[in-house]
DSSP file (Angstrom, degrees, kcal/mol; ACC not computed):
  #  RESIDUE AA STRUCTURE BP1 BP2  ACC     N-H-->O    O-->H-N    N-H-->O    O-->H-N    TCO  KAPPA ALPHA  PHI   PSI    X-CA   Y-CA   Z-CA
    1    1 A X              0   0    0      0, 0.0     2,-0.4     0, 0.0    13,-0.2   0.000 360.0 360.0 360.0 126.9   50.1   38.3  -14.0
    2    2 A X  E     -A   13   0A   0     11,-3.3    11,-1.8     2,-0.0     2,-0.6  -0.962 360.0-160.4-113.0 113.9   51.5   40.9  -16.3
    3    3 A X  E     -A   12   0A   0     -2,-0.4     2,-0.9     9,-0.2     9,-0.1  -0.871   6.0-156.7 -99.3 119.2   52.8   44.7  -14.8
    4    4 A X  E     -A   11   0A   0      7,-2.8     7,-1.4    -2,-0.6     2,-0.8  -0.811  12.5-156.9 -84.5  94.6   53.1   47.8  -17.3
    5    5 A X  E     +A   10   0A   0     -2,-0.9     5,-0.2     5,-0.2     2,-0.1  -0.735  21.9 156.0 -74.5 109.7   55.3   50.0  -16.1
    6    6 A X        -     0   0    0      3,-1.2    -1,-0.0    -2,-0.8     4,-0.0  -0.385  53.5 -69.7 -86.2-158.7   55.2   53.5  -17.1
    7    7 A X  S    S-     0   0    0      1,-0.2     3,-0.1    -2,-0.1    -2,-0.0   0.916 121.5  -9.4 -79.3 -38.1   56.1   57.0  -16.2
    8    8 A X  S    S+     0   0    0      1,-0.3    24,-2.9    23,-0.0     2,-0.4   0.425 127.4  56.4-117.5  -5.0   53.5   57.7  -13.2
    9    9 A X  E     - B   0  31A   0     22,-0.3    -3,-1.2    23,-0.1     2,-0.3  -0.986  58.5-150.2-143.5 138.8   51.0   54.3  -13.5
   10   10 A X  E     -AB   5  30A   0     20,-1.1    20,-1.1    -2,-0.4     2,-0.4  -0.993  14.3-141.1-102.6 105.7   51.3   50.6  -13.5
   11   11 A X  E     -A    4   0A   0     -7,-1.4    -7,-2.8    -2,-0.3     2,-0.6  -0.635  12.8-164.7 -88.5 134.9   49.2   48.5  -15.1
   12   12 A X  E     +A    3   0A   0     -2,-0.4    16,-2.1    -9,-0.1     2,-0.3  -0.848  10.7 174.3-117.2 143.3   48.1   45.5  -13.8
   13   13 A X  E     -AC   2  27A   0    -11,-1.8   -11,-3.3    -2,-0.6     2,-0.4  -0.947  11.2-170.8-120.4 142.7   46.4   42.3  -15.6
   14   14 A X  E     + C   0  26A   0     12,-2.0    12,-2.2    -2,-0.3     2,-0.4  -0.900   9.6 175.7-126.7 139.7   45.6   39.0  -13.8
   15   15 A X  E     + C   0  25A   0     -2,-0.4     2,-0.3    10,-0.2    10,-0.2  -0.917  28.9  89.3-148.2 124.3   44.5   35.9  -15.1
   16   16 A X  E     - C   0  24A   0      8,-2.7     8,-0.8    -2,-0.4     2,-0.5  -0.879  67.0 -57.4 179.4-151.9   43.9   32.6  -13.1
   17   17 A X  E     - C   0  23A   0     -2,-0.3     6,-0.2     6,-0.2    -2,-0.1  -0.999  49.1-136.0-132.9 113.8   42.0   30.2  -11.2
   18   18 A X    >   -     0   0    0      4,-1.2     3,-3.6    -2,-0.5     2,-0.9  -0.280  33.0 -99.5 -84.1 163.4   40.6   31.5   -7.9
   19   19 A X  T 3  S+     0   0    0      1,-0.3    -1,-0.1     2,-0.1    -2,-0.0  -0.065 126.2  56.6 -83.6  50.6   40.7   29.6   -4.7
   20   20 A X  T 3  S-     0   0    0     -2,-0.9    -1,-0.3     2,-0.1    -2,-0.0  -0.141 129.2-101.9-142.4  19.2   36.5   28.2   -5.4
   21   21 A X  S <  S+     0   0    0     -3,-3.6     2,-0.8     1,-0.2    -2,-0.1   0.695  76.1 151.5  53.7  29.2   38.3   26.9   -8.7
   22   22 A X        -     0   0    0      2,-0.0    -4,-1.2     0, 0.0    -1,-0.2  -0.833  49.9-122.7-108.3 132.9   37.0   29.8  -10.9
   23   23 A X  E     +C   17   0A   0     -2,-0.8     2,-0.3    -6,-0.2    -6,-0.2  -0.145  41.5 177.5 -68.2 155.4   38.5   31.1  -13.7
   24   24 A X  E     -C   16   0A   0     -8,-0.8    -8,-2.7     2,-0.0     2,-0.4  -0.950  21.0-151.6-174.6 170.9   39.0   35.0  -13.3
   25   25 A X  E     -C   15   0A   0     -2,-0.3     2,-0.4   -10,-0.2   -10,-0.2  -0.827  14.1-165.0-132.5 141.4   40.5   38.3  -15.1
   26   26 A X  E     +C   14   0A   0    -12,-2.2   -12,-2.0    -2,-0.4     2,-0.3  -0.985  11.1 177.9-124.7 141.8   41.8   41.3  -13.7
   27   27 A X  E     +C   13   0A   0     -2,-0.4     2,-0.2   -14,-0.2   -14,-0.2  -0.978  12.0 151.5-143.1 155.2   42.7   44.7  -14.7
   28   28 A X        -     0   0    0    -16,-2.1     2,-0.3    -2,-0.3    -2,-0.0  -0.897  22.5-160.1-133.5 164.4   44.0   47.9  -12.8
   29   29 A X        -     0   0    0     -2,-0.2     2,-0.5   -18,-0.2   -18,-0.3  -0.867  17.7-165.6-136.4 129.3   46.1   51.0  -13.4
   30   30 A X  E     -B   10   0A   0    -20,-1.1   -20,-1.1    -2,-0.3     2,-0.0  -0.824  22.6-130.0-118.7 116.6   47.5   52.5  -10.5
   31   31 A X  E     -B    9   0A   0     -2,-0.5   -22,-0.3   -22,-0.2     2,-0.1  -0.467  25.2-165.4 -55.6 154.3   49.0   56.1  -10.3
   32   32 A X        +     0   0    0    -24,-2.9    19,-0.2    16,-0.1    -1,-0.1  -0.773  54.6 105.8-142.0  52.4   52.6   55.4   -8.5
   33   33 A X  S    S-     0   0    0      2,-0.3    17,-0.1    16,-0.2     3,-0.1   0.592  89.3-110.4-123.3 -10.4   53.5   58.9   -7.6
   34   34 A X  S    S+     0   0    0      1,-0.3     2,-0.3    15,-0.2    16,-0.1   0.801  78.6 115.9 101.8   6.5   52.9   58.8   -4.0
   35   35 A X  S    S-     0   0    0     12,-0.1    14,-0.4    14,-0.1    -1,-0.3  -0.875  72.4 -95.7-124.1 151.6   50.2   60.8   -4.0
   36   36 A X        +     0   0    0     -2,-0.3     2,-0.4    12,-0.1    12,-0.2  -0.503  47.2 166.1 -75.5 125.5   46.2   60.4   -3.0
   37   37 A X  E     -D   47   0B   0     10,-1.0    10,-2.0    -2,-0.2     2,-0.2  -0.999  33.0-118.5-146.6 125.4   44.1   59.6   -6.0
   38   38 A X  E     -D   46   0B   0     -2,-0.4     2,-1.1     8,-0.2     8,-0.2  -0.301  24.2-112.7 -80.8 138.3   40.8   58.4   -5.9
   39   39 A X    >   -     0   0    0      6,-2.6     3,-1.4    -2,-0.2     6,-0.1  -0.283  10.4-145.7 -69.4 115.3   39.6   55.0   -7.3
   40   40 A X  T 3  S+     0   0    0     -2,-1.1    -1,-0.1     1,-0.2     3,-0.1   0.865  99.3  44.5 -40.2 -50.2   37.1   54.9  -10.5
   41   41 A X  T 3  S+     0   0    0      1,-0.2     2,-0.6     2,-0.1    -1,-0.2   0.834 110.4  50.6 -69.6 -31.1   35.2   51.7   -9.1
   42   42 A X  S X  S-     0   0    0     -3,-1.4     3,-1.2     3,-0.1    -1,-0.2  -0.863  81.8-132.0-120.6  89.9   34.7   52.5   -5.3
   43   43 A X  T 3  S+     0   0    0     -2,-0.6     3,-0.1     1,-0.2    -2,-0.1  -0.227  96.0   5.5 -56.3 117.7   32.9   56.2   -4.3
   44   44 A X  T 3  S+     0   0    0      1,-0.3     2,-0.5    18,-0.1    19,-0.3   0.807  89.3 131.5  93.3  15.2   35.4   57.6   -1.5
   45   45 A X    <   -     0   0    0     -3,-1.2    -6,-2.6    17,-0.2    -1,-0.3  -0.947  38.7-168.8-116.2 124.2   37.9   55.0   -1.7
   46   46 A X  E     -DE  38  61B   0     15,-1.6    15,-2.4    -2,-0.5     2,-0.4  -0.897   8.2-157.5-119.1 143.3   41.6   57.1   -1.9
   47   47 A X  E     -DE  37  60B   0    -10,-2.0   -10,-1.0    -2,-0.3     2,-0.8  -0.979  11.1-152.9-138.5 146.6   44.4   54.8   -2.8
   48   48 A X  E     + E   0  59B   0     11,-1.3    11,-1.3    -2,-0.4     2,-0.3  -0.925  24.9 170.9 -88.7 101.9   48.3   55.7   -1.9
   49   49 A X  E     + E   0  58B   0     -2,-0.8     2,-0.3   -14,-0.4   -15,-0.2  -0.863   3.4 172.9 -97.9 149.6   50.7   53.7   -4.8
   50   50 A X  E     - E   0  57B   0      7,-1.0     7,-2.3    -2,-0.3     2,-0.3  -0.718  22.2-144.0-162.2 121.9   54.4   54.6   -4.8
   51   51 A X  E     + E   0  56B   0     -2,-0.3     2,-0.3     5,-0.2     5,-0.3  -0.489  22.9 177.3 -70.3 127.7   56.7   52.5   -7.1
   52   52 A X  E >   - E   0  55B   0      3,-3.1     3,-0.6    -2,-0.3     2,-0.4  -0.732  42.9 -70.6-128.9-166.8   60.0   51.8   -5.9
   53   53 A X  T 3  S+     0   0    0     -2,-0.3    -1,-0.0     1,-0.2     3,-0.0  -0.687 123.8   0.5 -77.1 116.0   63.3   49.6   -7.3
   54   54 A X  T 3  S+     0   0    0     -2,-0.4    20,-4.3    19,-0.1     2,-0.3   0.193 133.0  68.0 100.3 -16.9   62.3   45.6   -7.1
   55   55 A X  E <   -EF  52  73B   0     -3,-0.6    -3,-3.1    18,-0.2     2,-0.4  -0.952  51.7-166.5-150.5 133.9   58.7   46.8   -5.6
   56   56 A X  E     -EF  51  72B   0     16,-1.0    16,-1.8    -2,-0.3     2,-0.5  -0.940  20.9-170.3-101.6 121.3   55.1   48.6   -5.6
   57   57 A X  E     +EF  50  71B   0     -7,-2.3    -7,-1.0    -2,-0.4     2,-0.3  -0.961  11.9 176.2-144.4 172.0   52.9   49.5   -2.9
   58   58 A X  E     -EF  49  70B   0     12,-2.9    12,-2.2    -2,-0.5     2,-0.4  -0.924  12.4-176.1-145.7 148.3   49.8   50.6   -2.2
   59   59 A X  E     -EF  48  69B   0    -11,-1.3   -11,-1.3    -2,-0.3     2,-0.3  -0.852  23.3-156.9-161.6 109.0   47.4   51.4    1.0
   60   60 A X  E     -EF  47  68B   0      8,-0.8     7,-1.9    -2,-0.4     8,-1.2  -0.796  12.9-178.1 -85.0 135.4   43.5   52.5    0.1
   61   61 A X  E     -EF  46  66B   0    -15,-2.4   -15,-1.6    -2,-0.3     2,-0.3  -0.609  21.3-176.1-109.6-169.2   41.5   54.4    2.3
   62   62 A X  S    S+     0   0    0      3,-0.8   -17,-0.2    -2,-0.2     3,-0.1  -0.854  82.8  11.7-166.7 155.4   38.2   55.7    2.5
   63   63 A X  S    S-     0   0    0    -19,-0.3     2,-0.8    -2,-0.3     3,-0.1   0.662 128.0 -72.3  39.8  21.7   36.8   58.2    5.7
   64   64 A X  S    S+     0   0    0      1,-0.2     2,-0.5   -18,-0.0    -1,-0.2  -0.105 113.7 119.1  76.4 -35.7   40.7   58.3    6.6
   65   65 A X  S    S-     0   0    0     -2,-0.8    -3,-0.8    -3,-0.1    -1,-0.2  -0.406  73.5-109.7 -60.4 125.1   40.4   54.7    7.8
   66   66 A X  E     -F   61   0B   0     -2,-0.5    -5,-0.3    -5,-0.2     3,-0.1  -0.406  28.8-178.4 -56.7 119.1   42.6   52.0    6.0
   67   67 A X  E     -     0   0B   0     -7,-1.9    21,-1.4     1,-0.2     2,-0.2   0.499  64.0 -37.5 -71.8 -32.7   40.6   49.6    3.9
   68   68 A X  E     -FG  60  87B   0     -8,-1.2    -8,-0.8    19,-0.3     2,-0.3  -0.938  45.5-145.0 161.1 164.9   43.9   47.3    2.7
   69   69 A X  E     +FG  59  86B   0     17,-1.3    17,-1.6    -2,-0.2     2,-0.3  -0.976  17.5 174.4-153.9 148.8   47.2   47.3    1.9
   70   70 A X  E     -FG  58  85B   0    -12,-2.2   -12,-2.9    -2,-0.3     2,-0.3  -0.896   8.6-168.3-165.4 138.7   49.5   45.3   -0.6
   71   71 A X  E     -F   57   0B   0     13,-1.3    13,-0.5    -2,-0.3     2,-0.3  -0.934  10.2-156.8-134.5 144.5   52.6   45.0   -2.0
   72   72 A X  E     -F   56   0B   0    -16,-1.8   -16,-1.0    -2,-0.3     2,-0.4  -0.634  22.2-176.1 -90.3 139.5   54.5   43.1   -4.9
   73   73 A X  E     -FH  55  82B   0      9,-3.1     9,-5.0    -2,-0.3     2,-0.3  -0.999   9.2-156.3-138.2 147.3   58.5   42.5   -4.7
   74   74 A X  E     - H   0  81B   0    -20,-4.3     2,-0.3    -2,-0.4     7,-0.2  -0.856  13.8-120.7-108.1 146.8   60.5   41.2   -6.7
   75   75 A X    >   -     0   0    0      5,-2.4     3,-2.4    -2,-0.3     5,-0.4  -0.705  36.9-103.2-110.1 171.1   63.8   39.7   -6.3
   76   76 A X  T 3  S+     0   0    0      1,-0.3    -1,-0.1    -2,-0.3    -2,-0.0   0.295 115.1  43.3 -67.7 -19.1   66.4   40.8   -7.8
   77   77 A X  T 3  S-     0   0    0      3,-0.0    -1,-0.3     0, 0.0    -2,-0.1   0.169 109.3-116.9 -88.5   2.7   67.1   38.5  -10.7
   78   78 A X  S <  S+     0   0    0     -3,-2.4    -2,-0.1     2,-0.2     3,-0.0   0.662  82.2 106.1  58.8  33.8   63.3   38.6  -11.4
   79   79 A X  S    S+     0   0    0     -4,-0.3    24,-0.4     1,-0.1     2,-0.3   0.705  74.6  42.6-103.8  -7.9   62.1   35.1  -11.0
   80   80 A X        +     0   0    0     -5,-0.4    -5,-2.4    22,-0.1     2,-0.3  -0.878  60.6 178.9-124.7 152.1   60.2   35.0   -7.8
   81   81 A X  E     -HI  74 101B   0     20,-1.0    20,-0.7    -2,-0.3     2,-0.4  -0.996  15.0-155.3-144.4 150.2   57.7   38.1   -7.0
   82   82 A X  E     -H   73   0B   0     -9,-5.0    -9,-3.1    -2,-0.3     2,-0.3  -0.888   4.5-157.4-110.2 162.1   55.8   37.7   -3.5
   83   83 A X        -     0   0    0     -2,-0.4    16,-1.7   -11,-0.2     2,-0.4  -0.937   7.7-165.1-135.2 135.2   52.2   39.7   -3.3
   84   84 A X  E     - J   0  98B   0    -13,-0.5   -13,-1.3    -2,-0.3     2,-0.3  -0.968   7.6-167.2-129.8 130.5   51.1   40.4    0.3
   85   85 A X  E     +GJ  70  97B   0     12,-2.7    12,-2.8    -2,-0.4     2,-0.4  -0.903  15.5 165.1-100.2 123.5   47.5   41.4    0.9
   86   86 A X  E     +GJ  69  96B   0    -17,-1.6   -17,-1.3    -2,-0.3    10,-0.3  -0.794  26.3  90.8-116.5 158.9   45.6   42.9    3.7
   87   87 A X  E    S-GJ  68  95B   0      8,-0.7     8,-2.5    -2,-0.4     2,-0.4  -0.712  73.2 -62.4-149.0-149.2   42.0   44.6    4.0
   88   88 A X  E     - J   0  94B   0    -21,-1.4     6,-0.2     6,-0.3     5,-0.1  -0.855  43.6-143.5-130.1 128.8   38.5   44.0    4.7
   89   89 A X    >   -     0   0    0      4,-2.1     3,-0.9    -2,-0.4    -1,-0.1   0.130  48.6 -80.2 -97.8-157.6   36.4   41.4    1.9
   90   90 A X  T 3  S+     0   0    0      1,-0.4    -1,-0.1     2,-0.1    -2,-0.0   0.621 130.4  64.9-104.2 -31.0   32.4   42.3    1.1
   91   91 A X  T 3  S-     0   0    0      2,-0.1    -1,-0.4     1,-0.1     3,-0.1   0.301 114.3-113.5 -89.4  23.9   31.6   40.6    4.3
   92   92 A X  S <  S+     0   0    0     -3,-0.9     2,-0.3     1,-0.2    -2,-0.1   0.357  76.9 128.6  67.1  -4.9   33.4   43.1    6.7
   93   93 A X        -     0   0    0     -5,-0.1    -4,-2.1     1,-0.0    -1,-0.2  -0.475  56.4-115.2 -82.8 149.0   35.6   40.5    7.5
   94   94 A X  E     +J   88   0B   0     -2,-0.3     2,-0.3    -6,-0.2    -6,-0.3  -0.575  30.6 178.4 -77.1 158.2   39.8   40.7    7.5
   95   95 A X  E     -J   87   0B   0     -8,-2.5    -8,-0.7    -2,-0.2     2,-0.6  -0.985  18.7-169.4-150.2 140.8   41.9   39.0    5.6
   96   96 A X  E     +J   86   0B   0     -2,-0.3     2,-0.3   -10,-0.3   -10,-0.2  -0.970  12.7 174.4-144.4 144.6   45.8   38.5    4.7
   97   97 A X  E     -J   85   0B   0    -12,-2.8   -12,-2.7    -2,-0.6     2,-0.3  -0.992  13.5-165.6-156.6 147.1   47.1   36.6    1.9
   98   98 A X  E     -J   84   0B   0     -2,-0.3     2,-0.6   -14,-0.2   -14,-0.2  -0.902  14.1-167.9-151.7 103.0   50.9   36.2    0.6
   99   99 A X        -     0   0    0    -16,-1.7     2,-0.3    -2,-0.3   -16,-0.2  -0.933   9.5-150.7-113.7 136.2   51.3   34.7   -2.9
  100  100 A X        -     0   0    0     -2,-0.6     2,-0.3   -18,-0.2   -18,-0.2  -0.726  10.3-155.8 -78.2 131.5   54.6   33.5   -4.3
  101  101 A X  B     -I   81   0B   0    -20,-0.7   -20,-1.0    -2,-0.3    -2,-0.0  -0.992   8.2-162.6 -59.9  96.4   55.0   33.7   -8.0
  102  102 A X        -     0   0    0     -2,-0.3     2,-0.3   -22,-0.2   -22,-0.1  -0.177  21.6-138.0 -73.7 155.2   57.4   31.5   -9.7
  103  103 A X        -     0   0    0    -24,-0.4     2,-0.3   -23,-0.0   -22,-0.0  -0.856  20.5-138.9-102.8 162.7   58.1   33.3  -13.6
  104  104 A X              0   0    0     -2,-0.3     0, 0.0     1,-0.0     0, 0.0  -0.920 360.0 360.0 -75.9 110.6   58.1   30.2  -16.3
  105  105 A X              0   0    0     -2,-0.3    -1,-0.0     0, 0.0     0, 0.0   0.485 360.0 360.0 -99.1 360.0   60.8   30.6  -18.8
């Protein structure tokens, strides 16, 4: 997982092994100003980012109901980052998920 930080968006790229053992890629950019901004991929889907020291988070909606939420933190020496996940998957069901990130140096 790689984060680009700039002045109002963070971009994010993913690369890994999914839990059905399939390789997969991510990319995002997410404005981080704190303000409602709609998403390109998803008609109606408004997503909240605000970057803060050690963390980014984020809560999409879409009809004013919340769809998900997530944030990454980091700790302060930058070797662990945790990612916490909530919303609703393709089947309508919910879901939460909390992955620990080790860095390799």
């Amino acid at each position: 997982m790689r984060f680009e930080i700039l002045e109002t968006e963070v971009r994010i790229d993913y690369e890994g092994i999914n839990a059905s053992g399939q390789h997969e890629t991510s990319s995002q950019t997410l404005n981080v100003d704190g303000e409602p901004h709609s998403h390109p991929a998803v008609a109606g889907l408004i997503v909240v980012s605000r970057l803060r020291p050690y963390s980014l988070e984020s809560t999409a909606t879409k009809d004013g109901a919340v769809l998900g939420d997530g944030s990454y933190s980091v700790s302060e020496n930058g070797d662990i980052m945790t990612a916490r996940i909530r919303g609703i998957d393709a089947s309508g069901r919910t879901f939460e998920q909390t992955i620990v990130f080790d860095r390799a140096h």
